[in-house]
N, C-alpha and C positions, 0 to 999 in steps of 0.2 A: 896321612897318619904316620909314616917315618919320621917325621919330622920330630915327629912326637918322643920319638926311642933314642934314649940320650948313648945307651953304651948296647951296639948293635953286637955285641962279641957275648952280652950277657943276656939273660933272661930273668925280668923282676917279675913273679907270681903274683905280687902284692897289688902290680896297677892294671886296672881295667885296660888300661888305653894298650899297651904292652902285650898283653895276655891276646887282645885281639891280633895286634898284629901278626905276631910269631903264629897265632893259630892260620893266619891265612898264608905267612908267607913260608910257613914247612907242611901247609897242607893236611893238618889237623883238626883234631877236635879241643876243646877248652879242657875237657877230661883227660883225654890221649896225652896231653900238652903237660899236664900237671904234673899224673904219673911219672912222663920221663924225668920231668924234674925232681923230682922225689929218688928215683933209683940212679940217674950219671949227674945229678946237680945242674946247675944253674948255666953251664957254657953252651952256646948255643949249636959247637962244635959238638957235645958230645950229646946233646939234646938230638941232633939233626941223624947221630949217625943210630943213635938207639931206637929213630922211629922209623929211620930205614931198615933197620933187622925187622920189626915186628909188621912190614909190608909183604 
């Protein structure tokens, strides 16, 4: 499925294929996932560290 994720520094909400991944590979939920994107945006740097506060 990496294969699949063209810019691994971002996070695209829009593709299924994407949205799985990052859900397995920060150990979330598709919900959890979206949220952070919504409140620190789209970097996966800041996606990663927002769902580590809320552990």
């Amino acid at each position: 499925m990496s294969e699949k994720v063209k810019d691994r520094s971002r996070i695209n909400v829009s593709d299924a294929v994407e949205v799985a991944y990052w859900c397995q590979k920060l150990s979330c939920s598709e919900t959890q996932l979206r949220t952070a994107v919504k409140v620190v945006g789209v970097a996966v740097s800041k996606v990663r560290a927002h769902l580590n506060q809320r552990r």
